[in-house]
DRENTI-705734 format. One line per field, with one value per residue (C-alpha): x, y, z. Coordinates in Angstrom, 1 decimal, always signed. Layout:
% residues N
u	(X, ...) .
v	(Y, ...) .
w	(Z, ...) .
END
This chain:
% residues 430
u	(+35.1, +33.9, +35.5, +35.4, +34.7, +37.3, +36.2, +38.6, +40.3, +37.3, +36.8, +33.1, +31.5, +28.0, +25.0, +23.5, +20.7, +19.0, +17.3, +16.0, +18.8, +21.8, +23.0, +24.7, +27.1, +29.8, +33.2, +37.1, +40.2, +43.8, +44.3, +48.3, +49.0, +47.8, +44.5, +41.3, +39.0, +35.5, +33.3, +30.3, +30.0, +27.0, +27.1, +24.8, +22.4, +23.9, +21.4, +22.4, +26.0, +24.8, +22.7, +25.2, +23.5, +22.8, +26.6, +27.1, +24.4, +25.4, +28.9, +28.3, +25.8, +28.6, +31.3, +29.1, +28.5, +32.5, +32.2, +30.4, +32.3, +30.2, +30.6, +26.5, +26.9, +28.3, +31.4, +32.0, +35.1, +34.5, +32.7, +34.3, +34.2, +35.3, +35.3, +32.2, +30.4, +29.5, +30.4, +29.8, +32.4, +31.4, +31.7, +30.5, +28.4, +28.2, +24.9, +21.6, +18.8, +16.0, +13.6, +14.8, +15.2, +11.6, +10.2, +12.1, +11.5, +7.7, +7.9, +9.6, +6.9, +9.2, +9.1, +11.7, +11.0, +10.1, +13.5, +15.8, +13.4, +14.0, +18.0, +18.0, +16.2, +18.4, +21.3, +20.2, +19.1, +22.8, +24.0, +21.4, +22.4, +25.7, +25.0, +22.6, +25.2, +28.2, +30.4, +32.5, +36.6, +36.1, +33.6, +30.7, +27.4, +26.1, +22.8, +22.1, +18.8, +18.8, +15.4, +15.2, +15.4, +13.3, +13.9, +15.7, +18.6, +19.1, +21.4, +22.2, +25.3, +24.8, +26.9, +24.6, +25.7, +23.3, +24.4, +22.8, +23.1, +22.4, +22.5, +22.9, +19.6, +20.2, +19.8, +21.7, +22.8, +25.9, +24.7, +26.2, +23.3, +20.0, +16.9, +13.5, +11.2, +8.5, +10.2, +9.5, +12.0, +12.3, +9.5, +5.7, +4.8, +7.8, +7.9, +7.2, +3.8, +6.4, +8.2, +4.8, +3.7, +7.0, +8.0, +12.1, +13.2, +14.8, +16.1, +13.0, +11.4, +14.1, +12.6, +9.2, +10.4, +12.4, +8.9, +7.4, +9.9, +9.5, +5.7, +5.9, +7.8, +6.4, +3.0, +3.5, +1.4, +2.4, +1.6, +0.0, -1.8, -3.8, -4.7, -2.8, +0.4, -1.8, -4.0, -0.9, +0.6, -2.8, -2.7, +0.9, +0.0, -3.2, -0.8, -3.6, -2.4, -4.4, -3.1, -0.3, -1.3, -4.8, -3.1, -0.5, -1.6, +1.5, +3.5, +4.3, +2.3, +5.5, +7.0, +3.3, +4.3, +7.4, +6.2, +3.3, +5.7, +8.2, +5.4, +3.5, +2.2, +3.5, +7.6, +7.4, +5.6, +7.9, +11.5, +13.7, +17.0, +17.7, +19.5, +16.7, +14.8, +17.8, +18.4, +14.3, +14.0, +17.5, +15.9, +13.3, +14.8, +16.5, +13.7, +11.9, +15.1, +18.4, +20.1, +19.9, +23.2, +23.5, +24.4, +20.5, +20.3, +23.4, +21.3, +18.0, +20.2, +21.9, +18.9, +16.9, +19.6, +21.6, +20.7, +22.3, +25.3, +26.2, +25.5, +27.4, +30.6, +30.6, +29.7, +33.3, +35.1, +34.2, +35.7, +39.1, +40.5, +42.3, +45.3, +46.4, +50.0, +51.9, +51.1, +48.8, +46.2, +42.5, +41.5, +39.7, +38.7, +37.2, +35.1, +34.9, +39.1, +39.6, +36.9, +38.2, +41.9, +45.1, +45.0, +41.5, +41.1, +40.8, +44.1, +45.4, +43.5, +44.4, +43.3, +46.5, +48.5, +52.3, +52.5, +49.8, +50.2, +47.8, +49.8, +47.2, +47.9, +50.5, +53.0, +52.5, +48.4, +47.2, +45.7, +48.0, +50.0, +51.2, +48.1, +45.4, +44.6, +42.2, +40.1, +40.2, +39.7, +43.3, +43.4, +44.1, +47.6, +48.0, +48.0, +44.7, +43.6, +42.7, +40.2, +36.3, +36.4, +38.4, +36.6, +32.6, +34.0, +34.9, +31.1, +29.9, +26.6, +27.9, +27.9, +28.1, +31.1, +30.6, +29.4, +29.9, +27.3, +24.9, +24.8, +28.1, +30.5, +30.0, +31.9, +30.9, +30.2, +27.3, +26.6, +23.7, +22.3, +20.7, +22.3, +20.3, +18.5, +19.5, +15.6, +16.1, +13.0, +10.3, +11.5, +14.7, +16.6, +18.9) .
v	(+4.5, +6.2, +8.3, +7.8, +10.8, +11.3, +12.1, +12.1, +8.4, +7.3, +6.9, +6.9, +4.6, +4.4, +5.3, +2.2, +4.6, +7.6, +8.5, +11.7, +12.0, +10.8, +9.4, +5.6, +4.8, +2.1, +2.7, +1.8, +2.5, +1.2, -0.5, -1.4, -4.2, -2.0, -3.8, -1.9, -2.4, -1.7, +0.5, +1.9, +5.5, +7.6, +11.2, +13.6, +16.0, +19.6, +20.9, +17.9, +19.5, +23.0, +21.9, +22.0, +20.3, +17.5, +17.1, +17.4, +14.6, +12.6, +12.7, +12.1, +8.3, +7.5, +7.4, +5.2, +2.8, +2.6, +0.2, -2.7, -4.9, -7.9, -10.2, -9.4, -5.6, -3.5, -1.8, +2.2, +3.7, +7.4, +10.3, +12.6, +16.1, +17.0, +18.8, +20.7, +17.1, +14.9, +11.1, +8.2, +5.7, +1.7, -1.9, -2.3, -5.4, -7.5, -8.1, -6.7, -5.2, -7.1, -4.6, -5.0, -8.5, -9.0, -6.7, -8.4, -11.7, -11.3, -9.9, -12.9, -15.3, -16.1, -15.5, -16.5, -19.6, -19.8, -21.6, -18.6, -16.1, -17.0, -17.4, -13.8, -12.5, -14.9, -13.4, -9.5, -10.3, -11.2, -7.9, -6.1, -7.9, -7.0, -3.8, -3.8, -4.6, -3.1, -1.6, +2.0, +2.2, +2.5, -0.4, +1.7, +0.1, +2.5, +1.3, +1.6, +1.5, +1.0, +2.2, +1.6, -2.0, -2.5, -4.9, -2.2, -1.8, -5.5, -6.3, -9.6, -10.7, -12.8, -15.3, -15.4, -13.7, -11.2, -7.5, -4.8, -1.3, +2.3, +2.8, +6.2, +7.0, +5.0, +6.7, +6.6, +8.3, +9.0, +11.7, +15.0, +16.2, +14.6, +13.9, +15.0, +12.7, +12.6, +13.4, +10.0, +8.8, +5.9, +3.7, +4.2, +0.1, -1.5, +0.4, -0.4, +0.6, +2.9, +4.3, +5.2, +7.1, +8.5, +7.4, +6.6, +2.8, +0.1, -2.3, -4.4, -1.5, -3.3, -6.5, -6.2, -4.0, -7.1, -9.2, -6.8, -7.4, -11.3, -11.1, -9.3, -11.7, -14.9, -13.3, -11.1, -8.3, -5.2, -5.9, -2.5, -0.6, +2.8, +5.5, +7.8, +7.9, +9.6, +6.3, +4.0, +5.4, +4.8, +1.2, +0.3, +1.8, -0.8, -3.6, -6.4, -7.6, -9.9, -13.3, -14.2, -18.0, -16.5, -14.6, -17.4, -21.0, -22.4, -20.9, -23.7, -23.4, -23.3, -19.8, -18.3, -18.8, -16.9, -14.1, -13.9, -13.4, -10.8, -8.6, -8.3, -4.7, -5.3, -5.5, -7.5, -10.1, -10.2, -11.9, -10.0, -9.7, -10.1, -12.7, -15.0, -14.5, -15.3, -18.5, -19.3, -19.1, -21.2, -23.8, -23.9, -23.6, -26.9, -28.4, -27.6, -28.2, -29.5, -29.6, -26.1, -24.3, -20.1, -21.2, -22.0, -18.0, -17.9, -19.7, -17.8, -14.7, -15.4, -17.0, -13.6, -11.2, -12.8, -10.0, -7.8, -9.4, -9.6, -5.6, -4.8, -6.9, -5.1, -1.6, -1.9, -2.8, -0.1, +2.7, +4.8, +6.1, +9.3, +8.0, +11.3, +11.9, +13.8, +14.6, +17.4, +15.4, +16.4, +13.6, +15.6, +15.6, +12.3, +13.6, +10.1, +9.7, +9.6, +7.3, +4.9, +5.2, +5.5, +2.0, +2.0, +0.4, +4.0, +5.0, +2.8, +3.6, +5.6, +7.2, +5.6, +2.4, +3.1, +1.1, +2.4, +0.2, -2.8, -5.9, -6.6, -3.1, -3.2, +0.1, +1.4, +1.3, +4.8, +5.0, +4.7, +7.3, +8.0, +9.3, +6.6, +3.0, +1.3, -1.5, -4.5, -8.2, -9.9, -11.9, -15.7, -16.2, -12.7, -11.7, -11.8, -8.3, -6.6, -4.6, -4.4, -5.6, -9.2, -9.2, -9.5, -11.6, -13.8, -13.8, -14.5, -16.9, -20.4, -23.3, -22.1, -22.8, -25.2, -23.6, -24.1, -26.4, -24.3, -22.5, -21.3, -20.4, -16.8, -13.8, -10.6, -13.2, -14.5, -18.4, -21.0, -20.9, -17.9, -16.5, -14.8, -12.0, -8.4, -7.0, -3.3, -1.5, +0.3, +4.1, +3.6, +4.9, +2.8) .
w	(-45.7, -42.5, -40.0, -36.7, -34.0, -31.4, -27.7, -25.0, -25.1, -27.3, -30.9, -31.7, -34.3, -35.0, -32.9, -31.3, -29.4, -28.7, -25.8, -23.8, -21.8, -23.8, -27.5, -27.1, -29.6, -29.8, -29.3, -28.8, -27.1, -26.8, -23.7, -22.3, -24.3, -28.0, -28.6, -29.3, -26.9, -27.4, -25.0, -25.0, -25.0, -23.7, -24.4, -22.5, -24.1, -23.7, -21.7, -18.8, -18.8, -18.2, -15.6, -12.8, -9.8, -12.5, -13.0, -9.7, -8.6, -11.7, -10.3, -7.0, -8.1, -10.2, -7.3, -5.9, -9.0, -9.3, -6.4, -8.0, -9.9, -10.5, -13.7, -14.2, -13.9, -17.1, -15.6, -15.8, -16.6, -16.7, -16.3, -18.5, -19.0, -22.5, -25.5, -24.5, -24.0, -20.5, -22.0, -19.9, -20.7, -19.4, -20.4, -23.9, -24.1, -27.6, -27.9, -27.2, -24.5, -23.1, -24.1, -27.9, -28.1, -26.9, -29.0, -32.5, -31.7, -31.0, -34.8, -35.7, -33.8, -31.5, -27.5, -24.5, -23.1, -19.4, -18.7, -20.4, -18.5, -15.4, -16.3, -17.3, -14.1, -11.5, -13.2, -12.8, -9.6, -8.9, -10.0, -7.6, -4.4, -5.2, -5.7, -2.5, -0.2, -1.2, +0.6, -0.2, +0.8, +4.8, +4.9, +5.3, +3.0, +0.3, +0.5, -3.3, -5.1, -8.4, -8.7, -12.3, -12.6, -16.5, -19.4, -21.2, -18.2, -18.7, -21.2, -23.2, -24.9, -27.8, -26.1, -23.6, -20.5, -18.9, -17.7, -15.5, -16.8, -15.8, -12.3, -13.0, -11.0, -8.3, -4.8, -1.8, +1.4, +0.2, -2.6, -1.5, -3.5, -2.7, -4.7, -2.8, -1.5, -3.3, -7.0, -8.8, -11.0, -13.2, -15.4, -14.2, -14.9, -13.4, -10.2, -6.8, -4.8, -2.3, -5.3, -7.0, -3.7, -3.6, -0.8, +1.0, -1.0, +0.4, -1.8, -1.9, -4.2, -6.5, -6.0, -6.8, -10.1, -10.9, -10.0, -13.0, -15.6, -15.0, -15.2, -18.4, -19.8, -19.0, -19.7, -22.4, -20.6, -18.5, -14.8, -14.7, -17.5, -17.5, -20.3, -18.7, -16.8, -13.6, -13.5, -14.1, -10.5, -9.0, -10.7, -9.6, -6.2, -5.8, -6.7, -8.0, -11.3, -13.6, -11.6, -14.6, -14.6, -15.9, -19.2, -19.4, -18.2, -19.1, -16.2, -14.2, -10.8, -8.4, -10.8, -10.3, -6.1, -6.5, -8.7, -6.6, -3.8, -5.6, -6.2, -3.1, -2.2, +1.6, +1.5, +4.3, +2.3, -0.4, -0.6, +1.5, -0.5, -4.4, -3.2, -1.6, -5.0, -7.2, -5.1, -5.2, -9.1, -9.7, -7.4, -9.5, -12.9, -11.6, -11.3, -14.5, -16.5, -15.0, -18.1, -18.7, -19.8, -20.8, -24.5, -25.3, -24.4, -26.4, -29.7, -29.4, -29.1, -32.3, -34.2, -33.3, -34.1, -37.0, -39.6, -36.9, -36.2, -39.9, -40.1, -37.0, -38.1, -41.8, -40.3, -38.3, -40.9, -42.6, -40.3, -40.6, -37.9, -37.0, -35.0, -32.9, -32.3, -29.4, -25.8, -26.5, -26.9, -24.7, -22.7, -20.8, -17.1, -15.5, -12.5, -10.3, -10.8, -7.3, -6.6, -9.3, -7.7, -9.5, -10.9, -12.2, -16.1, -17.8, -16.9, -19.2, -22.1, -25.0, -27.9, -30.1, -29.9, -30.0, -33.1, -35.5, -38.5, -38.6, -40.7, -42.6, -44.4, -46.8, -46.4, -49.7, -49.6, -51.2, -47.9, -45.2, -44.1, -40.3, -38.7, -40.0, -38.9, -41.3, -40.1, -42.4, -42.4, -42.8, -46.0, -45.8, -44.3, -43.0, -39.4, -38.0, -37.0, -34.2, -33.0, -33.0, -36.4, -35.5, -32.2, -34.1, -36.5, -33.7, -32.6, -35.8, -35.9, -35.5, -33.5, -30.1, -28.1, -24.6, -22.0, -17.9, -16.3, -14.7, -11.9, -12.9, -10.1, -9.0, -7.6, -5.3, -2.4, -4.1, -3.4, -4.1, -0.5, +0.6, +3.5, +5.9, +4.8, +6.6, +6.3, +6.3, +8.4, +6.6, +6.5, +5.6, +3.0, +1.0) .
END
């Protein structure tokens, strides 16, 4: 048995990532009603925290991100000061990123096919425009950039559904602390010509970075390549990819139109909003296959990740858990509170159900005592368990359950015609 580590309202389980900026690992809580919930839980190196203009710009793009909730955006619930640590607390999603899923089935000889492709970039592109034009308490728009859009921000559930991530960089005019023009941020190959001069975005930068990822994937190239990261900027700045139909002629003709389109060098010539490009590629993906439902993701997810799945569901069975008791415990100090508002989800969370006795646990287990919950599969006839553990056990590979026809109705305002476009002039900044 392991123990997990306590953070705040979190219990940290095992790492999922590790990264220049942050560690990832997965998590749980106990939300009103007792139930673990799982979360994901990013926790900052300690050189970020003692960087205070970070923190305070960190804080200030998160206020902004507590806006967007959209069902194709992973939702944040804190930014927590802590025990001497800066966690991010947000949606966890039960699955995979783009990035890694790409990468193991191409060892696997497999690749996504052109109709789950385009599914996966309609359905980010959802979560951009709603992010593009949302609005703060007073109506006012925040004209957010994500500015990072990159197959390993996208994020796929192995039931199929398809999350954007990590709009921690995003700029808009609302930071109290502003990044400089000319500072470039984010990944070299999927970024914009204006981004790569360093110049003031508009959302359309977001668009032709979402125009990369879909090239890469339905050619199996970078748009952009260089030997060095100098002559990568120069290349993304020159805009003249390889013409994708040439590295992959199996693209269907009318796709090669709108790629073409996502990724021109002018803004002007590309699609105005993520909106007019999510509606484009669903009117194609129509076309090409009209049967198409978000449980064939669902299968290739599960066929390319079953070893996974399998590991994940014994690794949280395997965890005890220090149940704290009394109000003394440190939750910590959650620096966008008052842009969440008093009724925001992490209010409700908690570090310890009121009744900390799981029934598949008999009382007299060796092991249990007041301040432990142990995570176990019920034996036949018992209660079924909650938690993390029930919860992957759920997902488990299997026939998949019957999906919505697609397009599936949609929140955040979003609709299958494209309204008309509000074209931001050059200059800017949003």
């Amino acid at each position: 048995m392991r123990k997990t580590r306590r953070l705040g309202r979190y219990h940290l389980t095992y790492r999922i990532a590790f990264g220049g900026m942050a560690e990832l690992f997965r998590a749980f809580t106990f939300d009103e009603e007792e139930q673990q919930l799982s979360v994901a839980i990013k926790q900052l190196l300690p050189h970020f925290r003692e960087d205070r203009q970070f923190v305070d710009m960190l804080t200030d793009e998160f206020k902004l991100v507590s806006y967007l909730k959209h069902p194709n955006i992973a939702e944040v619930f804190e930014l927590v000061d802590v025990d001497d640590s800066l966690i991010i607390a947000m949606e966890y999603v039960d699955g995979k990123d783009l990035r890694s899923t790409v990468e193991r089935a191409r060892t696997q000889g497999l690749q996504l096919p052109i109709d789950d492709v385009v599914y996966i970039v309609a359905r980010s592109l959802e979560g951009l425009h709603h992010a593009h034009v949302a609005r703060d308490a007073r109506g006012e728009p925040l004209r957010i950039v994500h500015r990072d859009f990159s197959p390993s921000n996208v994020l796929l559930g192995y039931d199929g559904t398809v999350k954007l991530c990590d709009f921690g960089i995003a700029k808009a005019t609302h930071n109290r602390v502003q990044t400089k023009t000319g500072i470039i941020k984010g990944k070299v190959k999927y970024m914009s010509p204006e981004q790569a001069f360093g110049r003031k975005l508009d959302w359309r930068s977001d668009i032709f970075s979402a125009g990369s990822v879909l090239y890469e994937l339905l050619t199996g190239h970078s748009p952009f390549s260089a030997a060095s990261e100098i002559d990568l900027i120069f290349a993304v700045r020159d805009a003249t990819p390889t013409p994708a139909m040439e590295l992959n002629p199996d693209i269907p003709e009318p796709l090669a139109k709108l790629l073409d389109k996502s990724m021109s060098r002018s803004r002007s010539g590309r699609f105005q909003s993520a909106l007019e490009f999510r509606n484009a590629l669903l009117t194609f993906l129509r076309a090409h296959n009209p049967a198409y439902r978000r449980n064939k993701l669902a299968q290739f997810m599960k066929r390319v990740w079953s070893e996974e799945i399998e590991k994940e569901l014994r690794a949280m069975e395997d965890y005890v858990v220090d149940v704290p008791s009394g109000p003394g415990s440190n939750l910590g100090k959650n620096l966008i509170a008052g842009a969440l508002g008093p009724d925001a989800p992490f209010s409700r969370f908690s570090p310890s159900p009121s009744r900390a006795t799981p029934a598949a646990l008999a009382p007299d287990d060796p092991l249990h005592h007041a301040k432990t919950e142990i995570l176990v599969s019920p034996m036949p006839g018992a209660v079924p368990a909650r938690g993390p553990a029930a919860a992957a056990a759920r997902r488990k590979p299997g026939p998949p359950a019957p999906a919505s026809p697609f397009p599936r109705p949609n929140r955040g305002g979003l609709t299958s015609e494209a309204p008309t476009a509000r074209r931001p002039p050059d200059g800017r900044d949003r």
